[in-house]
C-alpha positions, 0 to 999 in steps of 0.5 A: 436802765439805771445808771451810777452817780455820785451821793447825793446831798442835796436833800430826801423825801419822795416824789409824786409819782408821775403816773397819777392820772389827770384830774381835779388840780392837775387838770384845771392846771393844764387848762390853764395853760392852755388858755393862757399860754406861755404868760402863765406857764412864766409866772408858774417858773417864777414860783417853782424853778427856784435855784436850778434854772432862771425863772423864764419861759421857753422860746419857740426855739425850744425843742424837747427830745426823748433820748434812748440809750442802747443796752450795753455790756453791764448787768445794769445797763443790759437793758438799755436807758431812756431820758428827756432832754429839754434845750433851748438856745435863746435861753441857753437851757440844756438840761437832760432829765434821768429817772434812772440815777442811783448810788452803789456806794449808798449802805446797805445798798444791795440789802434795799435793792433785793428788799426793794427798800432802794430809792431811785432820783432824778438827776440833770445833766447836760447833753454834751455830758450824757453822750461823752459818758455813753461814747465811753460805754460803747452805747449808741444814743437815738434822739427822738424829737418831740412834736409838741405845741409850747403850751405842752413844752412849758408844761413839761418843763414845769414838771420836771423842774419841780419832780426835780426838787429835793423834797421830790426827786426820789422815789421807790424803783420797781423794776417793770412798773415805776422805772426810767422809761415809764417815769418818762411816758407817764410825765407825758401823759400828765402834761398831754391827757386825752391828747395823747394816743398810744398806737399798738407797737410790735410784741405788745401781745408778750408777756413781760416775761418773754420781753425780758428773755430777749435782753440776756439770750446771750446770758443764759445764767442771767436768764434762768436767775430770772426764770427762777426768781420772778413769779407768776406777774411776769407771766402777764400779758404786758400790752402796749402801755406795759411794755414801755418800761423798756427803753426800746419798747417806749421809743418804739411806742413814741414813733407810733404815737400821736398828739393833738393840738390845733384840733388836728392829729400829728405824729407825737415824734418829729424826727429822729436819728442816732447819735453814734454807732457801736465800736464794737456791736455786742453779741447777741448771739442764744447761748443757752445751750452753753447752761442746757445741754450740759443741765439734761448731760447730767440728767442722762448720766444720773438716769443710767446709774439710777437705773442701775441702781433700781435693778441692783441690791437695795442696800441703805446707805449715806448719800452725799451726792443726793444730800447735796442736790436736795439741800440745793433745792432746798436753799434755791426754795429759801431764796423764793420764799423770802423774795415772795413774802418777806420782799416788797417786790410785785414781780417775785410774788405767787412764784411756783418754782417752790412747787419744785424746791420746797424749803423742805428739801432741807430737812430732806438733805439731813435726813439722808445722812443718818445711818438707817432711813427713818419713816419720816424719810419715806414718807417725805419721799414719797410725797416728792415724788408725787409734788415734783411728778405732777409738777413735771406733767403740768409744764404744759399748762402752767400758767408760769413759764418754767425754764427748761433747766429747771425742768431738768432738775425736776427730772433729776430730782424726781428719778434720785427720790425715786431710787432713794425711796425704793431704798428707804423702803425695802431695802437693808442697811449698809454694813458699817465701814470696818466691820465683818459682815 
């Protein structure tokens, strides 16, 4: 959805975000195209499109198109891309319009987007030059041609010749609610109000949790990342309009849409097709079992010498191992907390894998390195046991979906707290190495 580009050094500032609704001036400036046609929306490019494109009005030739490009093999790219073209031969306009543009060279660049602090721009192209850079992606691109009347052409124009100056263009990404599909649609909708109708489209009923699973089936490292990073919001049903912030959802959600004009409803798309094919289509093939399976291995062979150690002598000693397993959770704990609070995500807020890994678990990993268990321990054990045990018994009715990894980290943490506090508590000290019991 995002892709590379140059610094840009053509000015700063923020854009008006493109899903303020209609209203006050917007409305009487779309009324007014309406009644005065394409005369108005000429003298409206004469004061707004200063230096980017000849003040002019579109001929009827013009067409207005929404192109989606596939995902492709990069973390970047894995969900795909989407973009307005506008082209008009009489007036030799070919302008390509990309929400998605950012700079990985900019500083402090990862620091922003994990802070969400990074500022997203619109940038323009040609066509020729957007499908040259996706051939060589290996990314097919579908053209969706837009059923629009002229008046509704010039308007959008307008709209993106001015969200395309300096002082507009860039604005703060979010990753599911301000992204470059959803500054696409909301453009549209800001041109074409009521006249606009988004239909139902196919998993509008999931929530954008289980919409992102479909896009790293084959990625299960990517897909258990995103399980433990974003929180409860994710779990939200996204219906129709949310789902949109896929490229594929939003092209699916334009084949199904419909405008008005002429007081008549037609389809919103006029025709479609894809522009090239894959060289090499990519594997989707569900390889979660390459993280799962071994995940639960590990659990089975930690359960039978854990059991082997709950029936054997229980003798207090250093354990590297469970240090090692708590201070992870532990560190994994840390990450959340700063990702919900000290973040200006929405998606990673109110996360309950900190029910699981509390940043606790650090204090936990040192205290099991002293040479005697202290009563801090034992207690802190003890209430591990309980927090991680019900956390366990709740899966089901969670109102967060929890990926089944974790789950096996809960069942190996929850049996090594178990051995460790039956330790902790009755058991002996281990000799010192060296000395003569």
């Amino acid at each position: 959805m995002k892709k590379t580009s140059k610094p840009d050094t053509a000015g700063g500032g923020r854009s008006v975000k493109a899903a303020t609704p209609v209203s006050g001036t917007a409305s009487l400036f779309n009324t007014l195209l309406r009644r005065s046609g394409v005369l108005i929306a000429a003298l409206m490019l004469t004061f707004v499109c200063f230096g980017g494109v000849q003040a002019q009005a579109l001929s009827d030739s013009a067409r207005v198109s929404l192109f989606t490009m596939l995902p492709g093999k990069h973390l970047h790219s894995m969900f795909g891309h989407s973009a307005f073209g506008i082209y008009d031969p009489v007036n030799n306009i070919d302008r390509v319009y990309n929400y998605g543009t950012f700079n990985f060279g900019e500083p402090g660049f990862v620091w922003k987007f994990v802070r969400r602090e990074l500022d997203y721009k619109l940038s323009i192209t040609t066509r020729d030059m957007m499908l040259r850079e996706y051939q060589l992606e290996d990314r097919p691109v579908i053209e969706q041609v837009l059923n629009l009347p002229p008046w509704a052409r010039e308007s959008l124009f307008i709209f993106l010749e001015t969200n395309y100056l300096p002082e507009n263009r860039y604005y703060r990404y979010d990753f599911l609610f301000d992204n470059c599909s959803t500054r696409l649609r909301d453009a549209l909708i800001s041109v074409l109000g009521d006249d606009l109708t988004f239909n139902d489209i196919p998993a509008g009923d999931t929530t954008y949790r289980h919409l992102l699973d479909r896009y790293v089936v084959d990625r299960p490292g990517i897909d258990w990342g995103f399980d433990l990073g974003l929180g409860l919001p994710t779990d939200a049903v996204a219906g129709t309009h949310g789902a949109q912030f896929l490229p594929d959802y939003l092209l699916r959600a334009f084949d199904e849409a419909t405008v008005r004009f002429d007081g008549v409803k037609q389809p919103l798309v006029a025709s479609k097709s894809q522009l090239f094919n894959y060289r090499s289509k990519p594997d989707m093939n569900n390889e979660l079992a390459w993280l799962l399976w071994p995940a639960w291995g590990i659990v089975f062979v930690v359960g039978i010498f854990s059991l082997r150690s709950w029936r054997g002598p229980q003798v207090w000693r250093a354990a590297p191992a469970d240090a090692l397993l708590f201070g992870v959770a532990g560190l994994l704990g840390l990450l959340i907390t700063f990702l919900w609070f000290f973040t200006e995500h929405v998606v990673t807020k109110s996360n309950m894998n900190l029910l699981w890994t509390p940043p606790t678990h650090l204090v936990a990993a040192l205290l099991l390195f002293k040479r005697e268990p202290t009563k801090l321990l034992r207690l802190y054990l003890g209430l591990a046991i309980v927090a991680t045990g019900l956390t366990l018994a709740a899966l089901p009715i969670l109102p967060q979906s929890i990926h089944p990894v974790s789950a096996a980290c809960m069942v190996l943490l929850l049996m090594r707290a178990l051995v460790l506090w039956r330790r902790a508590a009755i058991g002996t000290t281990a000799p010192a190495r060296g000395s003569k019991s």
